[in-house]
N, C-alpha and C positions, 0 to 999 in steps of 0.2 A: 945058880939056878935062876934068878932073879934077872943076871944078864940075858942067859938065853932066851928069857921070856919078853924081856925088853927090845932084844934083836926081832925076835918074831913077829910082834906088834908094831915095829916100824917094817919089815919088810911087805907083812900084811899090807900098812896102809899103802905102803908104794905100789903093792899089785894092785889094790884097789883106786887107787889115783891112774894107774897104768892104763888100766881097763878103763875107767871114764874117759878118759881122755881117746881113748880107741873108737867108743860107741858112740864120744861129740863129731869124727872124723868120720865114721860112718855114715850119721845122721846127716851130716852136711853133704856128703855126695851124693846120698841119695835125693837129697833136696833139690842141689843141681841138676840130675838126671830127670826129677817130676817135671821143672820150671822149663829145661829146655825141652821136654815133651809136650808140655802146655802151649808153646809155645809156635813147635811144629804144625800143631792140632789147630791151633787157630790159623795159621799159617794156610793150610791148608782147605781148610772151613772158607776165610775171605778168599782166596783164590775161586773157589768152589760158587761162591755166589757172586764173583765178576763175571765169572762165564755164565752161567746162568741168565747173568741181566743183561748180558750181551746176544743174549738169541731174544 
């Protein structure tokens, strides 16, 4: 009984190592997806005020 309890609290922690590691993967694309939206946005905003300064 001892074993089975022992396998269970090591697979636990692997699900739960599993799962962190899923939602650092997560975090970080969605990181990438804000920065190069930030990035568009300003992009777009300087464009926006070149022509503007050009009339």
């Amino acid at each position: 009984m001892s074993d089975l309890k022992t396998e269970m609290e090591q697979r636990d922690r692997e699900v739960a190592h599993n799962e962190a590691n899923r939602q650092t993967t997560s975090a970080v694309r969605l990181s990438s997806w804000a920065l190069i939206m930030a990035f568009l946005a300003c992009a777009v905003a300087v464009m926006f005020v070149l022509a503007v300064v050009r009339l």
